[in-house]
MIKEZA-256260 format. One line per 3 residues: number of its first residue (from 1); their letters; for each residue x, y, z of C-alpha. Coordinates in Angstrom, 1 decimal, padded with zeros to 4 digits, always signed. Layout:
# residues N
NUM> a> X,Y,Z ~ ...
END
This chain:
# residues 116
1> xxx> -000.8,-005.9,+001.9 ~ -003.1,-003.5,+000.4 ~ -006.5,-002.6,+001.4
4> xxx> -008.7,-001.9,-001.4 ~ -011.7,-000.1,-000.2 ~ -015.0,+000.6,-002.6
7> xxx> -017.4,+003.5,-002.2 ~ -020.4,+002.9,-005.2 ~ -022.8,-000.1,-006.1
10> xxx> -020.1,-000.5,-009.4 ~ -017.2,-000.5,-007.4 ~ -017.7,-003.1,-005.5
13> xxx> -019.3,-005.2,-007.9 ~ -015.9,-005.2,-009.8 ~ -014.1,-005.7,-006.6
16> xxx> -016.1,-008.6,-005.7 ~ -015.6,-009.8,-009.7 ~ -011.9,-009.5,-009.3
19> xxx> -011.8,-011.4,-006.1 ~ -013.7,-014.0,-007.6 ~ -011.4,-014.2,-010.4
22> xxx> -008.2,-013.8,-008.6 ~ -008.9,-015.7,-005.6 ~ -004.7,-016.5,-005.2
25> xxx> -004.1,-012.8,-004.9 ~ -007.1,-012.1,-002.3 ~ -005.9,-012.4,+001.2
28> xxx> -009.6,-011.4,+002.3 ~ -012.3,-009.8,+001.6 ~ -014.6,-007.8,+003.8
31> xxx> -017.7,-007.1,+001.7 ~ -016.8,-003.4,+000.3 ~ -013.2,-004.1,+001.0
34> xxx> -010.5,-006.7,+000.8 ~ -007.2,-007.0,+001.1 ~ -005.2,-008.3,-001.8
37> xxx> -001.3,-009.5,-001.6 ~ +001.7,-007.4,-001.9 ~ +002.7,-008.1,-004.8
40> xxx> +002.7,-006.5,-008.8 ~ -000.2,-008.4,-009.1 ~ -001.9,-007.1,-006.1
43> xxx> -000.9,-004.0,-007.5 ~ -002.1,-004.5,-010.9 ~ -005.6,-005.3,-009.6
46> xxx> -005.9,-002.4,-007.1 ~ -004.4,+000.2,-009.7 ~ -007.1,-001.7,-012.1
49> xxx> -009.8,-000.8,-009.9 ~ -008.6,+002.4,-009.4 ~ -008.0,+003.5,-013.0
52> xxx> -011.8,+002.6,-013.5 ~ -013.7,+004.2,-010.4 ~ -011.1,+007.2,-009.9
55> xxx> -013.3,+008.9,-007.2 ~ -014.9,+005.6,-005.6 ~ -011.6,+002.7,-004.8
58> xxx> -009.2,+004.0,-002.3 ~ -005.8,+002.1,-002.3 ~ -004.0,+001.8,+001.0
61> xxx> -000.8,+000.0,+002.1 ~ -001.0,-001.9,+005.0 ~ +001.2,-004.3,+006.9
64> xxx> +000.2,-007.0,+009.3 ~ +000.0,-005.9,+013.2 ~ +002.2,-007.8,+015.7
67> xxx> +001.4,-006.4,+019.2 ~ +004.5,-007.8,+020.6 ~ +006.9,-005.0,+018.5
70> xxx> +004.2,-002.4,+017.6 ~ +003.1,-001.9,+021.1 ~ +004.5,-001.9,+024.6
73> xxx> +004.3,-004.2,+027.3 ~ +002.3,-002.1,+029.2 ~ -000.6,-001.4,+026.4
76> xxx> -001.0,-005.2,+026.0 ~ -000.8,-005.9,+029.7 ~ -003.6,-003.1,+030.1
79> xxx> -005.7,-005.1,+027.5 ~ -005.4,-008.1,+028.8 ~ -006.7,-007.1,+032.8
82> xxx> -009.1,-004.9,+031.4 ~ -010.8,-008.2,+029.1 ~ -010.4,-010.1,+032.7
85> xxx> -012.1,-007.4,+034.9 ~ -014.7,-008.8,+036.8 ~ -017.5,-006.2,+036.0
88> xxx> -018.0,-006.7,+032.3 ~ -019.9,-003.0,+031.8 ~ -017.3,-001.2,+033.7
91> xxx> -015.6,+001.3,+031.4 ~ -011.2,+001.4,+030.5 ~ -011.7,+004.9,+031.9
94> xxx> -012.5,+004.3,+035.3 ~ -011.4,+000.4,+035.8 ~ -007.6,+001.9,+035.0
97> xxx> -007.9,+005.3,+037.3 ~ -005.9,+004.6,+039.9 ~ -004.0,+001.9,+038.4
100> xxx> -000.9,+001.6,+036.5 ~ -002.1,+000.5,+033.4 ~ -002.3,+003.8,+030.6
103> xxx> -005.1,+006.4,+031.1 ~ -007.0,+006.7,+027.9 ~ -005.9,+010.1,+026.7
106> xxx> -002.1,+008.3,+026.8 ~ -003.3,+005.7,+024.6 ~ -005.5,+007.8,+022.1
109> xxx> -002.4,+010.8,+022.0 ~ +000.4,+008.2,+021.3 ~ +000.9,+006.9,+017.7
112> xxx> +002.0,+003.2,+017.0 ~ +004.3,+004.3,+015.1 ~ +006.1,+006.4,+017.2
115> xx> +009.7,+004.7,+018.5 ~ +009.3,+001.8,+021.2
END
């Protein structure tokens, strides 16, 4: 997919004319951002967009995340105790110290896309 992102009052009213207009192409919008398919014609409308507010649409390429390859067991296992933790104001740093779920400078210094 790409994310097209807008930075200026006429940016995003063209984004949000081209959504309107290409609703079969828009996979979502977020206000001052949607994503639009990966396709030429996603492509055309982002480069569109581009070509016409240079300094205020950024363009990024994006693919959907699936947290059963991108991340490891042990991440999503971490999640899902932490969301079931019976003190709801508790913070990750302290409910996983001594625990075997990932200390928080692991997860902030390891990138998703390193090898699994």
């Amino acid at each position: 997919m790409l994310l097209v992102v807008t930075y200026s009052r006429g940016s995003r009213r063209d984004l949000r004319n081209v959504c309107r207009a290409h609703e079969e192409t828009v996979v979502r919008r977020f206000g001052r951002a949607a994503l639009f398919a990966a396709t030429d014609h996603g492509a055309f409308l982002a480069c569109r967009l581009r070509e016409k507010h240079p300094d205020d649409v950024q363009v990024e390429r994006t693919r959907p995340f699936n947290e059963f390859t991108d991340t490891d067991a042990a991440v999503r296992e971490a999640a899902a105790a932490y969301e079931a933790r019976d003190e709801p104001s508790t913070p990750y740093r302290r409910f996983a110290a001594g625990t075997d779920h990932p200390d928080p400078a692991a997860l902030k210094a390891r990138d998703l896309d390193d090898d699994r």
